[in-house]
N, C-alpha and C positions, 0 to 999 in steps of 0.2 A: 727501526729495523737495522742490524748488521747483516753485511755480507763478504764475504771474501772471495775475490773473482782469481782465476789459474788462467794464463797466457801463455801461448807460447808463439814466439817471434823473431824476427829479425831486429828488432828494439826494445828496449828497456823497458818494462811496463811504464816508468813515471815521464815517458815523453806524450802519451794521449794521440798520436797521429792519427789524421783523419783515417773512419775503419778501424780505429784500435777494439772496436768492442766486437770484428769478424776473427780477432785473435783469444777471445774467449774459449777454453776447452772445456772449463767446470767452474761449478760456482757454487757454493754453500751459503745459507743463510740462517740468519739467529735472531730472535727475539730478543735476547740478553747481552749487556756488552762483556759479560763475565765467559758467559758462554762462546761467543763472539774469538774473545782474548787467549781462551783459554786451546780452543782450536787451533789459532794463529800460531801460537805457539808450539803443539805439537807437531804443527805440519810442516812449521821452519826446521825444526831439530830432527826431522826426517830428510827434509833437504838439505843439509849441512850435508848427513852422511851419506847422500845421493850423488851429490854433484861436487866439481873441483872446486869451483869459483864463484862468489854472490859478492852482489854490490848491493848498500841498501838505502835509499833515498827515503827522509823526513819521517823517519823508523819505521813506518811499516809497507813500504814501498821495494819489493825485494824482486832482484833478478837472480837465478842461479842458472851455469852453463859450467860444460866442459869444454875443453880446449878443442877436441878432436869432433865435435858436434856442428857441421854445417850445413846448407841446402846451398845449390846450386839457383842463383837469381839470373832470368833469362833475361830480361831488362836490361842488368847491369853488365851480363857477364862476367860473372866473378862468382862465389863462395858468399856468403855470410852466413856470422856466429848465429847459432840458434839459442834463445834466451826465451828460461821456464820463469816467466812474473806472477808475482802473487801481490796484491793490492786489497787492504780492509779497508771498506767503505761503512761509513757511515750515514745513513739516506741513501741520497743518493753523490754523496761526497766523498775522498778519499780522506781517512783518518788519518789527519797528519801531526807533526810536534806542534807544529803551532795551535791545537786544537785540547792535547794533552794537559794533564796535570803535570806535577816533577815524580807524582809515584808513578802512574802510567808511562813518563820517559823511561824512567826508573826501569820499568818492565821489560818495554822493547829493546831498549839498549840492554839488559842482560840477555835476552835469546842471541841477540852476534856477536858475543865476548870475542871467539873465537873463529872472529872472520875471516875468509879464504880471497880477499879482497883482491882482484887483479893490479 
């Protein structure tokens, strides 16, 4: 089974902080890795033209934010960045390079050609 989990946060999807999975907002799942792939893909190239700024960790590890995007943390007393992550799993693992082939790198490193990378 694939899935692709949407977060939204005060961190990066690829840091896992304990409760990272009470930052879940949607989540899709596939039976196919094509199927899977092919989703991943359109929903990034919706985010590119969504948001200012993505960073993307061990390719399919993506966080997108704008600049002008915070929430007020009572805790800290401060502001923090809000950050939309998106992470494909595999099982229950995240689909990482090191799990890839060079065409599957191949793939993922063409959806960020044109990354907005802070």
């Amino acid at each position: 089974m694939w899935r692709i989990v949407q977060l939204k946060s005060d961190a990066e999807p690829w840091w896992f902080l304990d409760g990272w999975e009470s930052d879940i907002v949607k989540e899709w799942t596939f039976e196919t890795k094509k199927d899977s792939f092919t989703f991943y893909k359109e929903l990034m190239e919706e985010q590119l033209l969504k948001y200012e700024k993505v960073r993307v960790k061990r390719g399919t590890q993506s966080a997108f934010w704008n600049a002008d995007e915070f929430f007020f943390c009572d805790d800290c007393d401060e502001d923090l960045q809000v950050y939309h992550g998106f992470i494909l799993f595999q099982q229950q693992m995240p689909f990482t390079k090191n799990h890839m082939t060079d065409d599957e790198k191949r793939f993922f490193d063409s959806i960020f050609t044109q990354q907005k990378e802070a």
